[in-house]
C-alpha positions as CSV (number, residue, x, y, z in Angstrom):
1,X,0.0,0.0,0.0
2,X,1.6,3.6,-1.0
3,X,2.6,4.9,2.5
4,X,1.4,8.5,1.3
5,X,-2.4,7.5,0.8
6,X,-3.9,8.7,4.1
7,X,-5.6,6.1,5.5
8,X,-9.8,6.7,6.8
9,X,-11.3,3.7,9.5
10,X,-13.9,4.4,12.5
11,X,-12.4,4.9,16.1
12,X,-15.1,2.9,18.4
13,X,-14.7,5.5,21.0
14,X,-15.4,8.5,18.9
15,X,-18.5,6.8,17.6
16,X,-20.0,6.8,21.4
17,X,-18.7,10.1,22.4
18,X,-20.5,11.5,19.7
19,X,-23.7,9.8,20.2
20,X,-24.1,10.7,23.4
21,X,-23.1,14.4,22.6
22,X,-25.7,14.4,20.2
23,X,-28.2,13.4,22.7
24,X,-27.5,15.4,25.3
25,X,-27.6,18.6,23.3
26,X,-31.2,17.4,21.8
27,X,-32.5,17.2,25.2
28,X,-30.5,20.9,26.6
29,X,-32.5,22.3,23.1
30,X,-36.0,21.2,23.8
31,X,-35.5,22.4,27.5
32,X,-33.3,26.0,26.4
33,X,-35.6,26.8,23.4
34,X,-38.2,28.9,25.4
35,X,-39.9,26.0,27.0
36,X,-41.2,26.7,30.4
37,X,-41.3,23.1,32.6
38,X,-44.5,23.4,34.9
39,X,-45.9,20.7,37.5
40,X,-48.7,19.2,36.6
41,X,-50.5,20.7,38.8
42,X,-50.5,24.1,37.9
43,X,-51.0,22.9,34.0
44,X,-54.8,21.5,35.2
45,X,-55.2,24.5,37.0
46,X,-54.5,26.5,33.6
47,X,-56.9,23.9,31.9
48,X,-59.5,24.6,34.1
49,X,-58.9,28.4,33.5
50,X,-58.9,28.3,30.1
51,X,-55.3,29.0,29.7
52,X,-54.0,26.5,27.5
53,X,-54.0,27.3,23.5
54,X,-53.2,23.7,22.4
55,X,-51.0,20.6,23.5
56,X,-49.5,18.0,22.2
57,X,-50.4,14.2,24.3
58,X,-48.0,11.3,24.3
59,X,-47.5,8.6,27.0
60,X,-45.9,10.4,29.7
61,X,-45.3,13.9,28.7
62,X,-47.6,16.7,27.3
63,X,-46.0,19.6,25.1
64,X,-48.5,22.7,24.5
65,X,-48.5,26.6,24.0
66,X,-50.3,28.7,27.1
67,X,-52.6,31.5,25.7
68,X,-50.7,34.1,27.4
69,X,-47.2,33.8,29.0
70,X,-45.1,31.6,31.9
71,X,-42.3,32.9,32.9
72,X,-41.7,34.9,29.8
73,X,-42.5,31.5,27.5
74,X,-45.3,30.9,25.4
75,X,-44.6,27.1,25.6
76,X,-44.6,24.6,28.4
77,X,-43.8,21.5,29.0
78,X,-45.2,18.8,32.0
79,X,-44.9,14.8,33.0
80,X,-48.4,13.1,33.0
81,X,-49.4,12.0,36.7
82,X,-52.2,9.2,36.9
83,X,-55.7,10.9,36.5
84,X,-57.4,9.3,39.6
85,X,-54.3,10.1,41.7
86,X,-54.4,13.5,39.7
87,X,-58.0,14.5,40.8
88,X,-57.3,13.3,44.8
89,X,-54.3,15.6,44.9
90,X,-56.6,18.4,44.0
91,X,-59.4,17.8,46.5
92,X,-56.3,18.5,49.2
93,X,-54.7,21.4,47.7
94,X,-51.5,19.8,46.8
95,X,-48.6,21.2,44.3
96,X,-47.6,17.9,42.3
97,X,-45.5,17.1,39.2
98,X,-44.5,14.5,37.0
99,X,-40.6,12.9,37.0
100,X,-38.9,14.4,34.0
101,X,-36.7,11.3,33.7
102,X,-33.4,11.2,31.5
103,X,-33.9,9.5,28.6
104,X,-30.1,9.6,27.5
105,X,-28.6,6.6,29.1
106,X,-31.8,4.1,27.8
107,X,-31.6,5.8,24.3
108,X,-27.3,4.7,24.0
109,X,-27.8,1.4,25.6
110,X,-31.0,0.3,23.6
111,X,-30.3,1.9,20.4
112,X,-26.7,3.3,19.7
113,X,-24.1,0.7,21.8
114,X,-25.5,-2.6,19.5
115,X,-25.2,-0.1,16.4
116,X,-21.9,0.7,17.6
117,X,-21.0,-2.9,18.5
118,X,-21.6,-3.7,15.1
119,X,-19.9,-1.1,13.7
120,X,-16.6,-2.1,15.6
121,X,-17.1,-5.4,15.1
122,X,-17.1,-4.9,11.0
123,X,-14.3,-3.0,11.3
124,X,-12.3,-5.8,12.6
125,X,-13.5,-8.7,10.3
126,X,-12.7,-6.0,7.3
127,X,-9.2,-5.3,8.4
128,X,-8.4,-8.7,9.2
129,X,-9.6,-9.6,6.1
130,X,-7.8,-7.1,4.5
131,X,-4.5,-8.5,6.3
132,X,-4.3,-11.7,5.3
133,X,-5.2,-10.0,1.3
134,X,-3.8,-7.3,1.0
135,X,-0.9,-7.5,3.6
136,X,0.5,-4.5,6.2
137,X,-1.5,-1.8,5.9
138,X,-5.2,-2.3,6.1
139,X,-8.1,-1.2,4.9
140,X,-10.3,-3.2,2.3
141,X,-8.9,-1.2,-0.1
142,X,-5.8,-2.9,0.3
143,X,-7.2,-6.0,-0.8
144,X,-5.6,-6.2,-4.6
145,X,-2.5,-4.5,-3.6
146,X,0.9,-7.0,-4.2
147,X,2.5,-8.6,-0.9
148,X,5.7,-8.6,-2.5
149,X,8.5,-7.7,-0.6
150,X,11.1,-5.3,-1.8
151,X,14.7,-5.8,-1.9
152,X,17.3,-3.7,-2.7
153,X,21.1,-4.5,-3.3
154,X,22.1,-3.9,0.3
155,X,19.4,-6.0,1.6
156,X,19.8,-8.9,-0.9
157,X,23.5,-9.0,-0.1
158,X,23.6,-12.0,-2.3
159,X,25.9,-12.5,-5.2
160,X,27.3,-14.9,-7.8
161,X,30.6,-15.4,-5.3
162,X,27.7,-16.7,-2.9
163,X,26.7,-19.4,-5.6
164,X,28.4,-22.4,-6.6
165,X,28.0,-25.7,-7.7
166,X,25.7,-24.4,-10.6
167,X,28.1,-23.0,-13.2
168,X,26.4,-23.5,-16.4
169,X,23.6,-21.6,-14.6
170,X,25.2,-18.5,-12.9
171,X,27.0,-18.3,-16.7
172,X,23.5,-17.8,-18.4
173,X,21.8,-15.5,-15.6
174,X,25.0,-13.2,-16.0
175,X,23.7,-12.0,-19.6
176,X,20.9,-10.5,-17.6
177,X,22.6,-9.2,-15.0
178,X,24.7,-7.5,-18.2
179,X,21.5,-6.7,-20.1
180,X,20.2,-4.4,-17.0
181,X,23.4,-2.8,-16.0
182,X,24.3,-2.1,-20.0
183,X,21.2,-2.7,-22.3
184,X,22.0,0.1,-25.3
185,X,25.5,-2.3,-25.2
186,X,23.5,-5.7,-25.4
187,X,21.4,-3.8,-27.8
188,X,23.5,-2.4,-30.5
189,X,22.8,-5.5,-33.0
190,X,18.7,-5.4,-32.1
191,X,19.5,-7.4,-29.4
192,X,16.6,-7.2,-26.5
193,X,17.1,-9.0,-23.2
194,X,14.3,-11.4,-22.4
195,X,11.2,-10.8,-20.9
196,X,11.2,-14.1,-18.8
197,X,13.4,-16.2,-17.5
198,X,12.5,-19.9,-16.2
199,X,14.8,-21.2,-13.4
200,X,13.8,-25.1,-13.0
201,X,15.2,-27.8,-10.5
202,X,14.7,-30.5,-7.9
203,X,14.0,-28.2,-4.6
204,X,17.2,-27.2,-2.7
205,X,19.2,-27.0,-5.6
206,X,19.3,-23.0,-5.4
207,X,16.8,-21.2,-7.5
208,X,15.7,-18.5,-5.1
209,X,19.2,-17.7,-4.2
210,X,20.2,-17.7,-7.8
211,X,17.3,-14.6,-8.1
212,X,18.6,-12.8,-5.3
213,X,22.3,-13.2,-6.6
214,X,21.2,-11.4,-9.9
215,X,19.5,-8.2,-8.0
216,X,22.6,-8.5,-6.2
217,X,25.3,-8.2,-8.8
218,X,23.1,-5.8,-11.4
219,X,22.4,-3.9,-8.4
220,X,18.5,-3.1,-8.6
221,X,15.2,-3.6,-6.9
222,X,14.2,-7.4,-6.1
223,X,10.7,-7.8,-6.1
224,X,9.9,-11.1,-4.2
225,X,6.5,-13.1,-4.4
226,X,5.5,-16.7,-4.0
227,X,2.9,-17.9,-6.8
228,X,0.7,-19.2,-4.0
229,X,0.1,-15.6,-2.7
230,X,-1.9,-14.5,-5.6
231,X,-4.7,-16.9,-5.1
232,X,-7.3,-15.8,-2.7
233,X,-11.3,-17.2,-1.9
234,X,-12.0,-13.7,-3.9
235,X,-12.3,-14.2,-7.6
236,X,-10.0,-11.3,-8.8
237,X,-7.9,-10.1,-6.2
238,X,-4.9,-12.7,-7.6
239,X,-5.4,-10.7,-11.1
240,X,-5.4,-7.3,-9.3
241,X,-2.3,-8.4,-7.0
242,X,-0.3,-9.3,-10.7
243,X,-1.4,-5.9,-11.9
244,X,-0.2,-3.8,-9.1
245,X,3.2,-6.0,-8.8
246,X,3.9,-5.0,-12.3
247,X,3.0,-1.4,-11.5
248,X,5.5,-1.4,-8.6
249,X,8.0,-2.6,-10.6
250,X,7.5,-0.2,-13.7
251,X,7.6,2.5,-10.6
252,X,10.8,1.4,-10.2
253,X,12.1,0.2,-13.2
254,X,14.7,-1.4,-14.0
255,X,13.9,-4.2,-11.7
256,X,13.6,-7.8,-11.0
257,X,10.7,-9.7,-10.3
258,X,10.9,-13.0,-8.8
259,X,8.0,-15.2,-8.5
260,X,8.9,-18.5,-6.4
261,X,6.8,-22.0,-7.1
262,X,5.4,-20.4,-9.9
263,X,3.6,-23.5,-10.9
264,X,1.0,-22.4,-7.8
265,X,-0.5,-20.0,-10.1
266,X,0.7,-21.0,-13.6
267,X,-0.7,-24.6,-13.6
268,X,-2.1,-25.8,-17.1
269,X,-5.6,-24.5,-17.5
270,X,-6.6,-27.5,-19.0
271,X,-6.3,-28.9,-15.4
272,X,-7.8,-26.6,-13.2
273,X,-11.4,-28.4,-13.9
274,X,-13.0,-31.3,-11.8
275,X,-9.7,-32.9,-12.3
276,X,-7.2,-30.2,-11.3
277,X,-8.8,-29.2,-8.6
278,X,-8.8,-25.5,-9.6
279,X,-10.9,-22.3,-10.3
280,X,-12.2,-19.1,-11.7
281,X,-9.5,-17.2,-9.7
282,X,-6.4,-19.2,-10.6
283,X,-7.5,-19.1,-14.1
284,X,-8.3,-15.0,-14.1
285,X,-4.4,-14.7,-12.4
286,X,-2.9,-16.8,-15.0
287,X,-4.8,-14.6,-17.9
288,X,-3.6,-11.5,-16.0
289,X,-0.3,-12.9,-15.8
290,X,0.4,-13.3,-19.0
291,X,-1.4,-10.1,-20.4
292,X,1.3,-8.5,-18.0
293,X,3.6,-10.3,-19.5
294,X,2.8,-9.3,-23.0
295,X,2.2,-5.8,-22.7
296,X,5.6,-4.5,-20.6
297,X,8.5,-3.4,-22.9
298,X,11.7,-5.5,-22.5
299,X,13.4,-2.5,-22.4
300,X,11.8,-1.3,-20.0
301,X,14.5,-2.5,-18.1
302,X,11.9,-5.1,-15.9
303,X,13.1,-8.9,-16.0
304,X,10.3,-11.7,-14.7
305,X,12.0,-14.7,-12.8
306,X,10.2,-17.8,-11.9
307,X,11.1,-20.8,-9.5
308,X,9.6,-24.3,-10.3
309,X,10.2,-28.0,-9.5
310,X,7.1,-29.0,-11.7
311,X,7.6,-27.5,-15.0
312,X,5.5,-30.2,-16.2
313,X,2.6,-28.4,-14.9
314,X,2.6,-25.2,-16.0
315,X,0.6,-23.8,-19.1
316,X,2.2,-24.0,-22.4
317,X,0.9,-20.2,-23.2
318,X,3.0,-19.0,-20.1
319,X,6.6,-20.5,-21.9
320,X,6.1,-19.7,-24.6
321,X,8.7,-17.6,-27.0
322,X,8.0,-14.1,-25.8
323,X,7.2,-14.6,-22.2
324,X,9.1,-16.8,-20.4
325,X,12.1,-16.9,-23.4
326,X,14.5,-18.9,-21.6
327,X,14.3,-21.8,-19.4
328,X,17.7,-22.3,-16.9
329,X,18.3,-25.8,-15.7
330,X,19.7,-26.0,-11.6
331,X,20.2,-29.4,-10.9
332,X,21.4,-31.4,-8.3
333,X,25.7,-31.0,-7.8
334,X,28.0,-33.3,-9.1
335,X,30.9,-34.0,-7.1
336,X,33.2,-30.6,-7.8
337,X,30.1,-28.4,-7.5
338,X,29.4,-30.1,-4.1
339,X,33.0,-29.2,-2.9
340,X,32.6,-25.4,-4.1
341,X,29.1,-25.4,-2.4
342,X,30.6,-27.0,0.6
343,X,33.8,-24.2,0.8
344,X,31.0,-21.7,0.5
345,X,29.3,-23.2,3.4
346,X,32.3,-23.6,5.2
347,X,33.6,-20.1,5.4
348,X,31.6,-19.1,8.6
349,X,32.9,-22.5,10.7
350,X,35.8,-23.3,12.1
351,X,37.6,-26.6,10.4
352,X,40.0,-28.5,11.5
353,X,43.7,-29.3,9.2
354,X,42.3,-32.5,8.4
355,X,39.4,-32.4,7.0
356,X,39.4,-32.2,3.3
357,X,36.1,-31.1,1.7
358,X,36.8,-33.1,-1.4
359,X,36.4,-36.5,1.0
360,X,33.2,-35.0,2.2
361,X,31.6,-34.2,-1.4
362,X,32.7,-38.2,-2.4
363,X,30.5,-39.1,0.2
364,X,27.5,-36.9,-0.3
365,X,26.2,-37.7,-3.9
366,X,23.1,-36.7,-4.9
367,X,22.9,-34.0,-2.1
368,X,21.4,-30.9,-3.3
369,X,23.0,-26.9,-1.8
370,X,20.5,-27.1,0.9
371,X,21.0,-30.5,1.8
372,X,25.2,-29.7,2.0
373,X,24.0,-26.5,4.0
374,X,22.3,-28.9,6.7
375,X,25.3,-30.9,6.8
376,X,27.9,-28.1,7.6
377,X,25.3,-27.1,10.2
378,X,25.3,-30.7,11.5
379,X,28.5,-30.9,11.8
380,X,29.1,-27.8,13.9
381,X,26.4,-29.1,16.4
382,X,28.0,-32.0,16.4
383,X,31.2,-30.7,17.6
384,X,29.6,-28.5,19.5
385,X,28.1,-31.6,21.7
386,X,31.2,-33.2,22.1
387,X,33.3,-29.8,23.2
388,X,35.5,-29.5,20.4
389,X,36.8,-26.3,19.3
390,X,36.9,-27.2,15.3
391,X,34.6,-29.5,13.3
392,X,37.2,-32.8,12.5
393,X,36.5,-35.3,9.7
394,X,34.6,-37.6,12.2
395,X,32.5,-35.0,12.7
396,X,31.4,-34.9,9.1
397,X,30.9,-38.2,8.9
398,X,28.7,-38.7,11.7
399,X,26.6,-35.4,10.2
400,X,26.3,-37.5,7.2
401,X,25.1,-41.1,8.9
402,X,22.9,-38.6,10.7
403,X,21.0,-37.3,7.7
404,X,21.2,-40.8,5.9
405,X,20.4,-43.2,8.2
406,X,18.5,-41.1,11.2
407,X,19.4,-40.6,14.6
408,X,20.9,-42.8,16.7
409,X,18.6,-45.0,19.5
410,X,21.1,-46.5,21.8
411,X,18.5,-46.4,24.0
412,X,16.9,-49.3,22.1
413,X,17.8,-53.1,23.6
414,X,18.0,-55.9,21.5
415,X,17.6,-59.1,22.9
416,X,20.8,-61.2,22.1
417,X,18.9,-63.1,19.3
418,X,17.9,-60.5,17.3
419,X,21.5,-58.6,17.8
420,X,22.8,-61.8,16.6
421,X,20.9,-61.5,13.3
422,X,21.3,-57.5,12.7
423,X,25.0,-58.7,13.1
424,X,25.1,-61.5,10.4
425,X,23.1,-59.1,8.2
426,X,24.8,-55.9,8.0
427,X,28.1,-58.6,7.3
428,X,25.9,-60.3,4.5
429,X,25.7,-56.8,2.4
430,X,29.7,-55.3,3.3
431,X,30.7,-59.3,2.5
432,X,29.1,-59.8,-0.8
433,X,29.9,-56.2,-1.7
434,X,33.7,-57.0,-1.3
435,X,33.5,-59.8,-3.3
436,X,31.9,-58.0,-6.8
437,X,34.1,-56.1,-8.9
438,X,34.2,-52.5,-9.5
439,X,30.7,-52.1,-6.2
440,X,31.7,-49.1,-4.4
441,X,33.6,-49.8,-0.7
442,X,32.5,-50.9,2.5
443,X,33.0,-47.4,4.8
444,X,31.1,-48.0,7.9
445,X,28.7,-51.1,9.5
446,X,27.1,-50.3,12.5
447,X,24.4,-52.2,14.6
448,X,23.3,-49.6,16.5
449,X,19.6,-48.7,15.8
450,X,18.9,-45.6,13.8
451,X,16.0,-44.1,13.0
452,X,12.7,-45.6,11.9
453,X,12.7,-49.1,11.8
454,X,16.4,-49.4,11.3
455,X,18.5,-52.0,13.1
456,X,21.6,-51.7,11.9
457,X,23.2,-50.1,8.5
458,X,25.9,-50.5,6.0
459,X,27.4,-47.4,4.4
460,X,29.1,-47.6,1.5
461,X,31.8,-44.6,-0.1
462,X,31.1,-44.0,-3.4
463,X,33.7,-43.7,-5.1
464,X,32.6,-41.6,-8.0
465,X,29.3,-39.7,-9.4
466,X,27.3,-42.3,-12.1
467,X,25.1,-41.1,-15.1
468,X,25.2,-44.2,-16.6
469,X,24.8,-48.1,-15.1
470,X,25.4,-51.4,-16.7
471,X,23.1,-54.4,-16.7
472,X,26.0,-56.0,-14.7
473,X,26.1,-53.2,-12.0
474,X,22.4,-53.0,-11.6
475,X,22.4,-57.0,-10.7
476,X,25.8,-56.0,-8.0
477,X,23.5,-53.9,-6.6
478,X,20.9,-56.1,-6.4
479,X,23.0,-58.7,-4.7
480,X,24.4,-56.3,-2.2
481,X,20.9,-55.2,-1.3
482,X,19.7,-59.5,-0.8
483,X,22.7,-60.2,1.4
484,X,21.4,-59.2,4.1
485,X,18.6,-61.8,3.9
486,X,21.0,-64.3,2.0
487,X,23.5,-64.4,5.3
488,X,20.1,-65.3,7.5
489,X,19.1,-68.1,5.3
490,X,22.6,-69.5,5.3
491,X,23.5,-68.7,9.4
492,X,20.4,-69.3,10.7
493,X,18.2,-71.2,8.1
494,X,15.3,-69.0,8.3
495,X,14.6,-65.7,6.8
496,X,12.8,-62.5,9.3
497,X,11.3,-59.2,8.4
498,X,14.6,-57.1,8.7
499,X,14.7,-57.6,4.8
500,X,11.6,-55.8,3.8
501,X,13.7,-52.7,3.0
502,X,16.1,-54.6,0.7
503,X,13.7,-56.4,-0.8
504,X,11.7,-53.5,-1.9
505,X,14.7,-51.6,-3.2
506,X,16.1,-54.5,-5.1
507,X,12.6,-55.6,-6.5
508,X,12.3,-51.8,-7.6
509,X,15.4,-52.2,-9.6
510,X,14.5,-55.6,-11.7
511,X,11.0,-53.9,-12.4
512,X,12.9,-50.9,-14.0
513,X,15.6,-53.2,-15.8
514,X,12.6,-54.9,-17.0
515,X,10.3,-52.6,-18.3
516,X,12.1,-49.0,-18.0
517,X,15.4,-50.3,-19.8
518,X,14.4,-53.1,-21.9
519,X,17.1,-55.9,-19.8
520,X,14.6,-58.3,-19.7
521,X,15.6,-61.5,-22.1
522,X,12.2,-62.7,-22.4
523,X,10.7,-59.2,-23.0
524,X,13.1,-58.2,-25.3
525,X,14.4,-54.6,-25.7
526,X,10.8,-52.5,-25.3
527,X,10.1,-49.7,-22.8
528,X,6.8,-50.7,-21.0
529,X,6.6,-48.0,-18.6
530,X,6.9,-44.5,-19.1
531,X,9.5,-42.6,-16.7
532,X,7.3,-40.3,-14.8
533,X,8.1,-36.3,-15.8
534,X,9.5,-33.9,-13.5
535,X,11.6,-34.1,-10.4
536,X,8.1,-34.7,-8.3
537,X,6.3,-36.7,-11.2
538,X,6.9,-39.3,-9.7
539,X,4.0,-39.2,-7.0
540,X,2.1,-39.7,-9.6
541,X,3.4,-43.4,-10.8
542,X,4.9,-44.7,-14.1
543,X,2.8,-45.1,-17.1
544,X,1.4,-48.6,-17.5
545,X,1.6,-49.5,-21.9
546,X,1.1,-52.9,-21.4
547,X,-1.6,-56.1,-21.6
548,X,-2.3,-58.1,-19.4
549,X,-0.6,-61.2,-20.6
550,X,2.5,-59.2,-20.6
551,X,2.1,-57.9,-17.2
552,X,2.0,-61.3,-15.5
553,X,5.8,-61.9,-18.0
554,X,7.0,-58.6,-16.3
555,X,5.9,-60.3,-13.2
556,X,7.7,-63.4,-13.8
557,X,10.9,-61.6,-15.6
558,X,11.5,-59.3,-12.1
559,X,10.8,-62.2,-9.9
560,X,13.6,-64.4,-12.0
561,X,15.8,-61.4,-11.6
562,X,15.7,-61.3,-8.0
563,X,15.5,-64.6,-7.0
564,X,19.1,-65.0,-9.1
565,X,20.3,-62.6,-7.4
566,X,19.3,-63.8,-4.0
567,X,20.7,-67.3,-4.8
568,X,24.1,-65.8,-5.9
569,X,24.7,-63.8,-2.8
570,X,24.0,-67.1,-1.1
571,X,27.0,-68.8,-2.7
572,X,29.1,-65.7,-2.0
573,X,28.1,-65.9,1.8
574,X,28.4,-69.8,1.5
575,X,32.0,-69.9,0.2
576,X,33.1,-66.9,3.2
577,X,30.7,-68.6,5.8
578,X,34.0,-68.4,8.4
579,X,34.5,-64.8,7.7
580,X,31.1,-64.6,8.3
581,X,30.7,-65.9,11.4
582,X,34.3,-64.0,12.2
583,X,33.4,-60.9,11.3
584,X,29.8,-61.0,12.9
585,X,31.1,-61.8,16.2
586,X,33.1,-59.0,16.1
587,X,30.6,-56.5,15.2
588,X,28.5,-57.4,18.3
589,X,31.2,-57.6,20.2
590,X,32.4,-53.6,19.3
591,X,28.7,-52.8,17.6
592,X,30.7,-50.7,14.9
593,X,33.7,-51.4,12.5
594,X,35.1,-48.9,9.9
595,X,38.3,-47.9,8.7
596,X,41.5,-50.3,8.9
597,X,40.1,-52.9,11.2
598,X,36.8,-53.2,8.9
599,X,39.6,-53.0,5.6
600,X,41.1,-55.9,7.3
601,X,38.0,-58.5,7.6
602,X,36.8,-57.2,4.1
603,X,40.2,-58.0,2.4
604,X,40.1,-61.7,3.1
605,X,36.8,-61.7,1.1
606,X,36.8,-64.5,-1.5
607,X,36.0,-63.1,-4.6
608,X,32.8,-64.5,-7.0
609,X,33.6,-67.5,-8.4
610,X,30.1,-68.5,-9.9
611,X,30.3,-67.1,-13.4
612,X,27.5,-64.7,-14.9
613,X,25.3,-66.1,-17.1
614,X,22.6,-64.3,-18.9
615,X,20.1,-67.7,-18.6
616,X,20.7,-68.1,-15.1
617,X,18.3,-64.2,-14.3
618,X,16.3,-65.0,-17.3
């Protein structure tokens, strides 16, 4: 709301004052404006005298003009007393009058303090409605006007030296960052900067800091708005929000304008039916939007940035060539962006000489900038706790089991049985992992409970990032997940529900091999399901392009695949069954192994010795 509108509301207090003023003064003027008050007494005696000219009769007063004059005053007024008592007053010769009572006090209470009631109690609903519309300010007025909050470069205090891990992106949003602070330069060959740009990413990855790191560097106003604030219960206060953002910005122009999870208001219209689960407002804000966005000059010097993780979603109108021109992929890290986000992260804690961030990234794949953020954070609270003065590399690393496999519950008693299994299973998955080529190392087994459900866990180092995965690999996996339950079957000749996890993992990967990357033999090389779109498609579930006959082969093709590899990590466990034993019997004895003493049992792994044949997971 513009700060130099004066702003008009009622003040409760002032309503009463002024009633009652008003009341008073209308009872001083009928007793002030020549009006003579006489008992009633004397008015029969002028009755009977023929004194009185006319009167006027209600209830409990009489108002009438005298024929001559009382007290100077041709009018009078008197209270009614009962007639009978009236006439027995008389007979005695006594001077009686009627109570002029004040009518002042029953008038405010019966008439003027509900009205007023009501009045204050409208005039909270409004401006609380008007808060949660229109934001600070008040007034229903306020209702269309933009919640966006401005930012300026000293308050963004963001830029591109603040970003890493997203080069290719930072490269492609410095054009605009150029384009504002120079855009007769850009423009010298009919060059115009675009009107829209589209950052897109898994959440965490960086998007809104990106935004604020290009107000930051070109130095103007950052206009900040979340997609969801536009849409109200009120059919066109999301349209009248977009207009008066825009006006802002033109105000101030050149500027930025940053709308985060743009896909709140920018969803496909063809889905905001039955289906969608939209209406008439979301619709009217997306038309405004994009009127908005066709009607402002791009060299105007204003630049529209939206934030998504479902671009899937959004309206094919609104990315179009002309509005949003440009679409900027942040994804997750790889392994030297993680380092550079992590030395970014770093700069505000105090490391010790041995840590070496590089170790830390290896072991963090797939973490987004958010996700590494935590993990600094987790590691200073870790040291913290334990009354260090700089976070070590064991620090890191417990950060990292923290956020993977849940907080520790040492507080949880096994009886012996059961630590006996967890033991022989976390061995069955680090002992059939040593003995397949080229799976990443054994770092850490623990059986100390960790959050939900977990027993025990098995942490492997990766040893590098992977884009792409052999048929081979997929089935090491496999068998790494099924030793677990393998090492049961072979120790204790039974199977228990510790597995569930594994098995649901490792049956997830023969259902893709099968029908998302055409390693079936039986199936052939043909794509049955669909890979669902965008980084939160997935809620939704893969595409099913099958019959039913070949459903129940898919069936048959990903139980094959598992059972194979269940049977294989059996032979692995069977031919290192003293290791086994060894190696479990240490773990309950010290409840964790890692580093050189863990190097040691895994080194006198027997290697595979059953050969791979393609017939055998058929």
């Amino acid at each position: 709301m513009n700060p130099n509108v004066k702003q008009t509301g009622f003040n409760l207090a002032y309503v009463l004052i002024a009633a009652f003023g008003v009341l008073a003064l209308q009872d001083w003027w009928i007793r002030s404006q020549a009006v003579a008050t006489i008992p009633y007494s004397e008015f029969q005696k002028l009755v009977r005298e023929n004194g009185v000219a006319r009167v006027v009769v209600s209830a409990d007063r009489i108002e009438g003009e005298v024929k001559g004059e009382i007290d100077g005053k041709k009018r009078f007024v008197t209270n009614r007393v009962e007639q009978d008592l009236a006439k027995e007053l008389d007979e005695h010769g006594v001077v009686y009058a009627g109570r002029f009572e004040d009518r002042t006090l029953p008038l405010i209470l019966s008439w003027v303090v509900p009205i007023a009631l009501f009045l204050g109690l409208w005039m909270f609903l409004g401006r609380r409605m008007a808060k949660q519309l229109g934001g600070p300010g008040g007034g229903l007025m306020s209702i269309g006007k933009s919640k966006a909050k401005v930012y300026v470069e000293t308050d963004t205090r963001v830029t591109f030296a603040d970003v890493a891990g997203v080069e290719e992106s930072k490269e492609e949003l410095k054009e605009i960052v150029a384009f504002l602070k120079d855009p007769k330069g850009y423009g010298r060959l009919g060059a115009r900067m675009p009107k829209g740009v589209l950052l897109v990413g898994p959440p965490g990855t960086g998007k809104t800091l990106l935004a604020k790191a290009v107000a930051g560097e070109a130095g103007v106003p950052f206009f900040s708005i979340s997609g969801s604030e536009f849409v109200e219960m009120f059919v066109g206060v999301g349209a009248a929000r977009v207009r008066d953002l825009f006006e802002q910005a033109r105000a101030k122009a050149p500027a930025i304008i940053f709308i985060d999870e743009l896909d709140a208001m920018g969803r496909a219209r063809a889905s905001m039916g039955a289906l969608g689960g939209g209406h008439d407002e979301k619709e009217q804000t997306l038309n405004q939007l994009l009127v908005e966005l066709d009607g402002f000059d791009a060299s105007s010097g204003i630049v529209l940035l939206g934030a998504t993780n479902r671009p899937e979603v959004l309206d094919p109108a609104l990315l179009r060539a002309g509005r949003f021109d440009r679409q900027v992929l942040v994804d997750r890290p790889d392994r030297t962006g993680r380092t550079a986000i992590l030395e970014v992260h770093s700069r505000k804690v105090k490391l010790a000489g041995g840590v070496r961030l590089e170790q830390v990234s290896a072991l963090t794949p797939g973490f987004t900038g958010a996700d590494l953020a935590n993990l600094v954070n987790e590691a200073a609270l870790v040291a913290t706790r334990r009354g260090g003065e700089q976070i070590s590399m064991e620090d890191f690393n417990v950060a990292i089991e923290r956020i993977v496999a849940g907080l520790e519950k040492k507080n949880r008693l096994l009886n012996p049985r059961e630590r006996e299994i967890v033991a022989h299973h976390e061995m069955g998955h680090a002992i059939v992992a040593a003995a397949l080529p080229g799976c990443d190392p054994v770092h850490k087994i623990s059986i100390i409970p960790r959050g939900i459900g977990a027993l025990g866990y098995t942490i492997q180092r990766p040893t590098e990032d992977r884009y792409l995965m052999t048929r081979e690999e997929l089935e090491a996996k496999m068998l790494v997940l099924l030793g677990g339950r393998a090492a049961e079957h072979v120790v204790f000749g039974h199977l228990s529900t510790g597995a569930a996890d594994d098995l649901s993992k490792a049956t997830e990967i023969a259902r893709s091999m099968v029908t998302r990357y055409g390693m079936g033999p039986a199936l052939g090389p043909v794509t049955y399901e669909t890979e669902p779109n965008g980084f939160l498609g997935a809620a939704a579930g893969p595409r099913r392009l099958y019959a039913e006959e070949t459903a129940r082969e898919i069936d048959l093709a990903v139980r094959d695949l598992v059972q194979a590899a269940f049977d294989r990590a059996r032979v692995i466990l069977a031919d290192n069954r003293p290791l086994l034993d060894e190696s479990a019997r240490e773990l309950l004895a010290r409840e964790t192994l890692a580093g050189a003493d863990l190097g040691a049992l895994l080194g006198r792994v027997h290697p595979e010795r059953r050969p791979r044949v393609a017939a055998a997971v058929s």
